[in-house]
KEBAMI-617095 format. One record per residue: residue in three letters; x, y, z of N, C-alpha, C in turn. Coordinates in pm, 1 decimal. Example, Ala and Ser with C-alpha at 12.3 -4.5 7.8 and 13.67 -1.06 7.14 Angstrom:
KEBAMI-617095
(site ALA, (1319.0, -569.0, 780.0), (1230.0, -450.0, 780.0), (1320.0, -330.0, 780.0));
(site SER, (1285.0, -225.0, 708.0), (1367.0, -106.0, 714.0), (1290.0, 3.0, 787.0));
end
This chain:
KEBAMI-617095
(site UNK, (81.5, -118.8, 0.0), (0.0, 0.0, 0.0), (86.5, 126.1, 0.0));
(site UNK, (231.3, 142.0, 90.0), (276.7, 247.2, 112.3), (378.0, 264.8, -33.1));
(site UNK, (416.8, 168.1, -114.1), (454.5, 168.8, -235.4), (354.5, 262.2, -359.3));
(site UNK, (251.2, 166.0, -407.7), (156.4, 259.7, -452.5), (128.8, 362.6, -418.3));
(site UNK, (107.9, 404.2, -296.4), (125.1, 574.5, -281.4), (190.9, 671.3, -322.4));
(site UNK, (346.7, 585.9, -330.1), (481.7, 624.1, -342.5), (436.6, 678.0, -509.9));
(site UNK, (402.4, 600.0, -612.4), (405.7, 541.6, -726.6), (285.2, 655.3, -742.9));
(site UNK, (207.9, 708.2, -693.9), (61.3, 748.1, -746.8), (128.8, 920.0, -726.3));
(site UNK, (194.0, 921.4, -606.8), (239.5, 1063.8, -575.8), (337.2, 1068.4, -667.5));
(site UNK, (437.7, 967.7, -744.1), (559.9, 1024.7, -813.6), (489.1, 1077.3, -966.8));
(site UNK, (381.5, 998.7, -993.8), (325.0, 1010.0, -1079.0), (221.5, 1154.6, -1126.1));
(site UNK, (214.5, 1182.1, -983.2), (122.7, 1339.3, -992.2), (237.3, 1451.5, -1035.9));
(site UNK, (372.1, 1415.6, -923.5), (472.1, 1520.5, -932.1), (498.4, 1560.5, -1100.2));
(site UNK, (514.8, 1437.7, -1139.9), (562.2, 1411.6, -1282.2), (461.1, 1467.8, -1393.7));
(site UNK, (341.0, 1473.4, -1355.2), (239.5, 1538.0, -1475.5), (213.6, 1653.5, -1405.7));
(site UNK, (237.9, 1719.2, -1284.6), (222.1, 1885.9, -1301.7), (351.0, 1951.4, -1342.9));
(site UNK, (485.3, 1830.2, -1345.9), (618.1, 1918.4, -1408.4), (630.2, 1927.9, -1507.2));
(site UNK, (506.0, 1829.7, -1596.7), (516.9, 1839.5, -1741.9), (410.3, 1929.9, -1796.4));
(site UNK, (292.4, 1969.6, -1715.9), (188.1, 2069.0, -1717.7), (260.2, 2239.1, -1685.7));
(site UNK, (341.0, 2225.5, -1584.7), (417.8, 2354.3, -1594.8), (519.2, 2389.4, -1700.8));
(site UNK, (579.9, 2326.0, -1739.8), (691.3, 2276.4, -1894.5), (565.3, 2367.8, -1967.6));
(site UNK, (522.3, 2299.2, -2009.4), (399.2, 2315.1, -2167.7), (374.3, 2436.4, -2133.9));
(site UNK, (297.4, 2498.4, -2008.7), (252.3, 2630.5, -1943.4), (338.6, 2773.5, -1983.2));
(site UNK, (465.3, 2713.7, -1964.1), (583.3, 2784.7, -1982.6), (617.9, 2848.2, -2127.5));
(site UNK, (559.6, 2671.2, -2193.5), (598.1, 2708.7, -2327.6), (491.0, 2806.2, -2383.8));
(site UNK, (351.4, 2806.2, -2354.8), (253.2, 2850.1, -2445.2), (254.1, 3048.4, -2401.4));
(site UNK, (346.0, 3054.9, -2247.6), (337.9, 3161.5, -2219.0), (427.8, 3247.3, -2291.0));
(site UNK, (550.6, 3164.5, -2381.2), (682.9, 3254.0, -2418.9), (646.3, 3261.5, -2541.0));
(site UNK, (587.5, 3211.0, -2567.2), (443.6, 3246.6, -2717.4), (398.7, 3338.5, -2754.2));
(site UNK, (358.9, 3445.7, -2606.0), (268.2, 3514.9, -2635.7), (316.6, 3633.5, -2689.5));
(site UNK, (288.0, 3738.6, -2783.0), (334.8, 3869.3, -2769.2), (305.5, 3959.6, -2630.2));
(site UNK, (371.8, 4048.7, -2628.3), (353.0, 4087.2, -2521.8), (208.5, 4189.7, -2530.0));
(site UNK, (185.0, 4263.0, -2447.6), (61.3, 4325.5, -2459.4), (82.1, 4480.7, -2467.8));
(site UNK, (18.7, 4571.3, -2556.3), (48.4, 4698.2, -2563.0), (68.7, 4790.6, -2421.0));
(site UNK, (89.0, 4845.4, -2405.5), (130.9, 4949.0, -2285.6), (104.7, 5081.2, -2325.1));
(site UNK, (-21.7, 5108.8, -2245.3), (-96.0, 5228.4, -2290.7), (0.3, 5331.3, -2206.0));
(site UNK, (89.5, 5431.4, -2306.7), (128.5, 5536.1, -2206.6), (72.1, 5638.2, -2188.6));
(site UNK, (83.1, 5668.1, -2093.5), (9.4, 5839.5, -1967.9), (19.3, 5949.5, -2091.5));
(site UNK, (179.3, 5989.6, -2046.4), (248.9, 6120.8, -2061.3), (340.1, 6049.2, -2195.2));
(site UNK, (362.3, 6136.3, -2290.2), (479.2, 6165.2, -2424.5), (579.6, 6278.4, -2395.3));
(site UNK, (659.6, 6203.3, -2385.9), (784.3, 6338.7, -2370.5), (784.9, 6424.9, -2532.2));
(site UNK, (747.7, 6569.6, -2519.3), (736.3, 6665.9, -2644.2), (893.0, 6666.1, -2683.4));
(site UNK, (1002.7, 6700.6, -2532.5), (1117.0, 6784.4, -2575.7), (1203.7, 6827.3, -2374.3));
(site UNK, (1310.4, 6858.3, -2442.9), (1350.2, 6882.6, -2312.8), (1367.3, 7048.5, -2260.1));
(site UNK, (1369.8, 7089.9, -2178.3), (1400.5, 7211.4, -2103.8), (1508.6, 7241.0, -1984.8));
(site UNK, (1543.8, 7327.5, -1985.9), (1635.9, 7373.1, -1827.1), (1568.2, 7501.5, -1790.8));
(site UNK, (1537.9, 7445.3, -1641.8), (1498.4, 7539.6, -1540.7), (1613.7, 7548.9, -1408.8));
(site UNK, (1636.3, 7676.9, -1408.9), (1738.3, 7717.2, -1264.3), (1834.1, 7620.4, -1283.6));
(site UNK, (1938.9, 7550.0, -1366.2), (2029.5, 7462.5, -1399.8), (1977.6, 7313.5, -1380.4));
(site UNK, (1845.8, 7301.8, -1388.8), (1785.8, 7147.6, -1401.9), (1760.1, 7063.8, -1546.3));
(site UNK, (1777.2, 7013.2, -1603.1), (1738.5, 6933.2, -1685.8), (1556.5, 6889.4, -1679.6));
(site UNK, (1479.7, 6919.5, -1763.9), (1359.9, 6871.0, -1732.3), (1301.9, 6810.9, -1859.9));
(site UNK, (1236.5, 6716.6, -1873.8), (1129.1, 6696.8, -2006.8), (979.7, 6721.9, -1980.0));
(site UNK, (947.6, 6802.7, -2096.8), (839.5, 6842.7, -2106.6), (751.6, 6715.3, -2141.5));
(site UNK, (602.1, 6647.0, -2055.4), (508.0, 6601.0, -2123.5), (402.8, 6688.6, -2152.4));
(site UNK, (317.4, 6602.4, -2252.6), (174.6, 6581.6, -2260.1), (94.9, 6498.0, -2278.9));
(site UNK, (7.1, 6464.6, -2221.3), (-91.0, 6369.6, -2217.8), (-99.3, 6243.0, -2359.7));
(site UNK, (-102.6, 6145.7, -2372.1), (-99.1, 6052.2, -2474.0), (-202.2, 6079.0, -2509.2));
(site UNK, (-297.9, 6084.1, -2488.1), (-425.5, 6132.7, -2576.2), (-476.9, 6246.3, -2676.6));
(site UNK, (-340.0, 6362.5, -2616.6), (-350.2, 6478.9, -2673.9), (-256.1, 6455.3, -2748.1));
(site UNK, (-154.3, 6386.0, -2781.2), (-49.0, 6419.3, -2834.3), (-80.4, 6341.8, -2975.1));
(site UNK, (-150.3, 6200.7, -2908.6), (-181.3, 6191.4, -3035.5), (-271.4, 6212.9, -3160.3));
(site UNK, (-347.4, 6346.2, -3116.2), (-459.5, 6393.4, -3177.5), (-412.0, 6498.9, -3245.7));
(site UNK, (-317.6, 6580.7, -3216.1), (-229.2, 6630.9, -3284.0), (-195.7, 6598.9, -3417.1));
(site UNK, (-167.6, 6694.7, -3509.8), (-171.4, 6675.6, -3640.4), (-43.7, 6706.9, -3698.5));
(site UNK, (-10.9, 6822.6, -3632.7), (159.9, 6909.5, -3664.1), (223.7, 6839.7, -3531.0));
(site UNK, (368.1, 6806.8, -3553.8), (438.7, 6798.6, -3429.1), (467.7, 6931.4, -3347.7));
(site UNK, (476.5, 6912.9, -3181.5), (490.6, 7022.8, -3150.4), (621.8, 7140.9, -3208.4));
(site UNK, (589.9, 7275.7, -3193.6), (742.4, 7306.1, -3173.4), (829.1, 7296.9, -3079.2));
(site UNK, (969.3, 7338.5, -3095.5), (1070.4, 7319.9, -2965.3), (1024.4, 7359.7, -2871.0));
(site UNK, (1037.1, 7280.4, -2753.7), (992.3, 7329.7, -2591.7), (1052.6, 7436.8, -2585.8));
(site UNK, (1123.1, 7506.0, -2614.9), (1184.8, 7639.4, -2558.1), (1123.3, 7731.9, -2673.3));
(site UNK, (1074.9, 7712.5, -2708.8), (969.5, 7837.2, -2769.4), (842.8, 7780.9, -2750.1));
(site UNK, (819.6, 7734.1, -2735.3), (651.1, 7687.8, -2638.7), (639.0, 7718.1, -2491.2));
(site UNK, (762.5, 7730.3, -2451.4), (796.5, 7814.6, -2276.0), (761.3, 7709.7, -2195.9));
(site UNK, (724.9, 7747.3, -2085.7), (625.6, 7707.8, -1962.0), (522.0, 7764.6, -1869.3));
(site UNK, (404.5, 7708.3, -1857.3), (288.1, 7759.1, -1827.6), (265.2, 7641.6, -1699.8));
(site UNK, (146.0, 7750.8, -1648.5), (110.6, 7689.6, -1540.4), (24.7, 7559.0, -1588.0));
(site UNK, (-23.4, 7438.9, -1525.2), (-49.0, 7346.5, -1571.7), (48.2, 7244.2, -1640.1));
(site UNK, (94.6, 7257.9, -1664.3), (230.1, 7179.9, -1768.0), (286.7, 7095.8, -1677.7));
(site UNK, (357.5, 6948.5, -1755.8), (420.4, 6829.6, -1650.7), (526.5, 6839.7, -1673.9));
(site UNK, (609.7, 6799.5, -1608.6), (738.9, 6790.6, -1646.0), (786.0, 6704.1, -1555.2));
(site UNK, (907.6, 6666.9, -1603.4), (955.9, 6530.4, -1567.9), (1159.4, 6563.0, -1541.9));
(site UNK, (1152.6, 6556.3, -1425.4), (1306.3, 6589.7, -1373.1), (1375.4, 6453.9, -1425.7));
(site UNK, (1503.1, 6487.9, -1544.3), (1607.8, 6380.7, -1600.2), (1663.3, 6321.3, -1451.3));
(site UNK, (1660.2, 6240.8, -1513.5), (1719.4, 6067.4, -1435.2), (1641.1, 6096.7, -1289.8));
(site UNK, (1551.3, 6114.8, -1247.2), (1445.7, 6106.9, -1174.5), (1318.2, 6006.5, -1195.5));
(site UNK, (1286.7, 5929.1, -1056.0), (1221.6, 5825.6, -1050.4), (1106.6, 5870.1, -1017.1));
(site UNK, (1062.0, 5954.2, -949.1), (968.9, 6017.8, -864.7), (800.1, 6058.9, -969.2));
(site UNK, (808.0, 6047.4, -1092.4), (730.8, 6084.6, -1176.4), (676.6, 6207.0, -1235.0));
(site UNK, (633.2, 6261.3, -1308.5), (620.8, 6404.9, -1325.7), (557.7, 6499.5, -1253.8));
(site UNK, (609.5, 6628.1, -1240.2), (567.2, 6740.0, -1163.6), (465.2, 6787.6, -1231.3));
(site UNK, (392.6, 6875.3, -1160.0), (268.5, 6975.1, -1198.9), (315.0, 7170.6, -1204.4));
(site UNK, (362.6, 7217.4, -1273.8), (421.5, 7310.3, -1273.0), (256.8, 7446.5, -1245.1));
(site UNK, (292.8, 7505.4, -1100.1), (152.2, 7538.1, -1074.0), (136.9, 7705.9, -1100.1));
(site UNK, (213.6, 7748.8, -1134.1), (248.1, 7885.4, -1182.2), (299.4, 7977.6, -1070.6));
(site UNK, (301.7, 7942.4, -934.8), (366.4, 7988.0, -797.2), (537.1, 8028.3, -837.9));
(site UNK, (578.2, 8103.1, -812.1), (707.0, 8099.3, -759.7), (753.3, 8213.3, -639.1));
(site UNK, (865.4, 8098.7, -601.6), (885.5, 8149.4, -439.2), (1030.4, 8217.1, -466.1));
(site UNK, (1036.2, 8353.6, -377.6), (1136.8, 8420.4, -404.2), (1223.3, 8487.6, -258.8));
(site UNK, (1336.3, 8477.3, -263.1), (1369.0, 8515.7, -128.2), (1489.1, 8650.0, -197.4));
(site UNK, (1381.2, 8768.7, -150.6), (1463.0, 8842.4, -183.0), (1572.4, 8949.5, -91.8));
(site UNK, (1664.7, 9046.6, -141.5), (1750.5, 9095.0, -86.4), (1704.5, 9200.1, 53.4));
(site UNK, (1764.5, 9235.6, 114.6), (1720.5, 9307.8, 222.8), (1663.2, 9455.7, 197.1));
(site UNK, (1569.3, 9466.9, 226.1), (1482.6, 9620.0, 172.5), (1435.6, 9634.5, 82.4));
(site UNK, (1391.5, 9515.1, 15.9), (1356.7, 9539.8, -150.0), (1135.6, 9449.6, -69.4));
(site UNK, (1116.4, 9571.8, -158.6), (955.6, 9586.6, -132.8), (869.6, 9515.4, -263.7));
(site UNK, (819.9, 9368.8, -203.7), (754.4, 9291.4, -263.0), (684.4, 9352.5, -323.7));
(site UNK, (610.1, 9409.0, -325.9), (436.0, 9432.1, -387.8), (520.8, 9506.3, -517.5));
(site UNK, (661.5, 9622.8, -517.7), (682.0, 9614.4, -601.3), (757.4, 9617.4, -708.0));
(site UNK, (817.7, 9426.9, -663.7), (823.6, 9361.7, -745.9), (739.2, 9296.7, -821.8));
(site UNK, (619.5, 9220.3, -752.6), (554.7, 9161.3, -824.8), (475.5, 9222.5, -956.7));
(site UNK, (459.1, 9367.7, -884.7), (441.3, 9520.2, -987.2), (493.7, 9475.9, -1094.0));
(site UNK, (628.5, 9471.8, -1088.4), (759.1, 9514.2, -1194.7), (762.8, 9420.5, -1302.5));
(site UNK, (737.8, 9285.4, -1235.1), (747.1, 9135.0, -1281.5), (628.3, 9101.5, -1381.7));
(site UNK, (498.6, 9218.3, -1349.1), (362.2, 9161.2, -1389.3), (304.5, 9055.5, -1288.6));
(site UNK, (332.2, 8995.3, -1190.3), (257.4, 8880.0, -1174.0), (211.9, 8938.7, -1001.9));
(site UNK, (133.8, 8830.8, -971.9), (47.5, 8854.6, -858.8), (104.7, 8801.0, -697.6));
(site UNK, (111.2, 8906.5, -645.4), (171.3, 8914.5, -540.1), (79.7, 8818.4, -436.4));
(site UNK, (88.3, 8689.7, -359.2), (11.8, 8640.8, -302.4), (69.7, 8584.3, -136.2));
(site UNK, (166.5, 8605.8, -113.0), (215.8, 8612.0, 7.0), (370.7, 8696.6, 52.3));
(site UNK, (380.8, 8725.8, 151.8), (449.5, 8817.8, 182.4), (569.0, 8808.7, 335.6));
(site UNK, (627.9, 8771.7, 378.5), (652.8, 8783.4, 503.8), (808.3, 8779.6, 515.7));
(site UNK, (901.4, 8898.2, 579.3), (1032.9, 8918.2, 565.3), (1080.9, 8913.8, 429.0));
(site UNK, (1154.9, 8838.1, 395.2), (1246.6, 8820.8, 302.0), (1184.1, 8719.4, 186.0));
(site UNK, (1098.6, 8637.0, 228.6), (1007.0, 8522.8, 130.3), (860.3, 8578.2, 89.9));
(site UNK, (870.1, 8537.2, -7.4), (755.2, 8610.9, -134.2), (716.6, 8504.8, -206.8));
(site UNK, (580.0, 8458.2, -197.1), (547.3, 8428.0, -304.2), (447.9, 8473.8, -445.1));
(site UNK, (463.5, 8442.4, -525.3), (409.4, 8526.5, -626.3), (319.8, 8430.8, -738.1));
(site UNK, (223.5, 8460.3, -754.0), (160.6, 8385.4, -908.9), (167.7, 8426.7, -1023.0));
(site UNK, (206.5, 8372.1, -1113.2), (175.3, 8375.2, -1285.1), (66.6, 8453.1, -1300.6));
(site UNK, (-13.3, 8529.7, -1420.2), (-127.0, 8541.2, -1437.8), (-158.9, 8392.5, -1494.7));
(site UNK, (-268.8, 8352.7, -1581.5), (-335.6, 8273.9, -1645.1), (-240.1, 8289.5, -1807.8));
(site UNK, (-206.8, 8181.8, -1874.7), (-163.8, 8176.5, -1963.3), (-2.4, 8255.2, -2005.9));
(site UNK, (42.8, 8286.8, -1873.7), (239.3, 8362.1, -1884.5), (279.8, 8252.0, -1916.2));
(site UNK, (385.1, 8282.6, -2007.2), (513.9, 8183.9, -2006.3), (614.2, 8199.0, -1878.4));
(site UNK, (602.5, 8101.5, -1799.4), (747.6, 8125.0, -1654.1), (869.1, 8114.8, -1677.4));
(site UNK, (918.5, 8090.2, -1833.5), (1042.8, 8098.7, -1859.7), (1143.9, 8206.0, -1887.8));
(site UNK, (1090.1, 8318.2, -1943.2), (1108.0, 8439.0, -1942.8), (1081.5, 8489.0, -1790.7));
(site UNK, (963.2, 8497.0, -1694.0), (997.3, 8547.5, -1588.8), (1068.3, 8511.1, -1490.1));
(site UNK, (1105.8, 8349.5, -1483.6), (1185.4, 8309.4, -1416.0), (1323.1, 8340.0, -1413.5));
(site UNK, (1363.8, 8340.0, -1572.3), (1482.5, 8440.3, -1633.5), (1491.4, 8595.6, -1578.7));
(site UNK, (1432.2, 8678.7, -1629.0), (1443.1, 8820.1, -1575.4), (1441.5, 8823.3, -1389.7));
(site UNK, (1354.1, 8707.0, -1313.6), (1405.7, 8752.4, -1174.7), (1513.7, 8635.3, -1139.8));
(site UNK, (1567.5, 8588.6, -1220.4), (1742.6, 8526.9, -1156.7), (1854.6, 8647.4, -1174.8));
(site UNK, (1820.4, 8741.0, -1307.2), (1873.5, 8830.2, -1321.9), (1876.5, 8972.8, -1243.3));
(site UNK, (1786.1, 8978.8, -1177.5), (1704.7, 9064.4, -1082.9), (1802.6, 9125.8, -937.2));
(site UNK, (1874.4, 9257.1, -917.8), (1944.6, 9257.2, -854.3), (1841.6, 9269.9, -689.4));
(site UNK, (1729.0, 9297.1, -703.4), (1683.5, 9262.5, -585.9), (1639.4, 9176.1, -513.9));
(site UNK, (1644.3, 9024.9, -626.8), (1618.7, 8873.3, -594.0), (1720.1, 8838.2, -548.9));
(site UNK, (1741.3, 8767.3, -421.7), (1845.9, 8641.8, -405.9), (1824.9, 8527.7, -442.4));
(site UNK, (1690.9, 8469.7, -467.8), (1713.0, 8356.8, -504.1), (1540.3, 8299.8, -553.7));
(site UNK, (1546.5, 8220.3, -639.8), (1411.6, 8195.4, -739.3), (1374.8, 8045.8, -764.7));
(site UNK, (1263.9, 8029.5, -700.8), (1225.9, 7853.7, -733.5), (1075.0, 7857.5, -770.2));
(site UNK, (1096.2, 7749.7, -909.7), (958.1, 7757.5, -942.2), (890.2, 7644.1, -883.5));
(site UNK, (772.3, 7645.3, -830.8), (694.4, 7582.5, -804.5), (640.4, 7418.0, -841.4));
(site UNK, (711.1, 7350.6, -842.0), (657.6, 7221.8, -881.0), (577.4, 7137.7, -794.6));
(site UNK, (446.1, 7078.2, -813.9), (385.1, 6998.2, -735.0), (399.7, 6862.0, -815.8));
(site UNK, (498.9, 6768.6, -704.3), (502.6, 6621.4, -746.9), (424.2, 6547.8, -691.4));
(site UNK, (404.6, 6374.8, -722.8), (381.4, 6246.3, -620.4), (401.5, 6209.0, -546.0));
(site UNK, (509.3, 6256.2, -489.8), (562.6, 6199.2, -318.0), (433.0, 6127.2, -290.9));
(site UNK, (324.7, 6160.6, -210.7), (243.9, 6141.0, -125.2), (132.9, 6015.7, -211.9));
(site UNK, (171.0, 6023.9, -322.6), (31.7, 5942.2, -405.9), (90.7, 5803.0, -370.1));
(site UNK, (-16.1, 5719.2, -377.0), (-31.5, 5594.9, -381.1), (27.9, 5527.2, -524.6));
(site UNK, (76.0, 5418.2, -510.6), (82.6, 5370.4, -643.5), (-11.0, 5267.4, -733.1));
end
């Protein structure tokens, strides 16, 4: 009796190793399956000495008829993704904010005057400021790095940290 067991169990082992075999085979068969992507990288950009690529949406991009033009004459606007080179973290939300820490005695309200854009917080030396609706931030981000009453200029990116995957 404890033989036949032996014999009935070697016999099971033996037809699920030949059921996994075949399994194996019919799986390396398969093509693989399309991979719907999110975001299309348009082109690349530098912000404040960063490397960035510009997306847009796969749906929009491919409805598109003309390819875009160069990201650096298409600028950057609020809304826009972008994607920090050799970064894992996934693309940013560029929200039209930028935060400015400027020099000692130099009077926010007007800068933001000077700059065009909207003065929305204020306290010592840190400023933050909004885009209007539809600015390019590449040009103003430019003119206040150049800015002898700015010390220092960061644009606003909202990433994924916090999202789930």
């Amino acid at each position: 009796m404890k033989i036949r067991m032996h014999v009935i169990l070697a016999g099971c082992l033996l037809a699920a190793g030949t059921m996994v075999v075949s399994a194996q085979a019919a799986v390396s068969d398969l093509s693989p399956l399309p991979v719907q992507q999110q975001w299309v990288a348009v082109g690349d950009i530098a912000i404040a000495g960063e490397r960035y690529t510009k997306l847009l949406p796969a749906d929009e991009r491919s409805t598109m008829r003309v390819l875009p033009a160069p990201v650096a004459e298409q600028g950057v606007f609020a809304g826009d993704r972008l994607l920090l080179a050799g970064s894992g973290q996934g693309p940013s939300k560029v929200s039209g904010a930028i935060v400015i820490r400027l020099e000692v005695g130099v009077n926010a309200a007007q800068l933001a005057q000077d700059s065009q854009l909207e003065l929305v917080f204020s306290h010592g030396d840190m400023v933050l400021l909004k885009a209007l609706d539809g600015q390019d931030l590449l040009p103003v981000i430019e003119t206040l790095e150049h800015d002898d009453r700015v010390r220092q200029v960061q644009l606003e990116l909202v990433g994924n940290l916090n999202r789930p995957q």
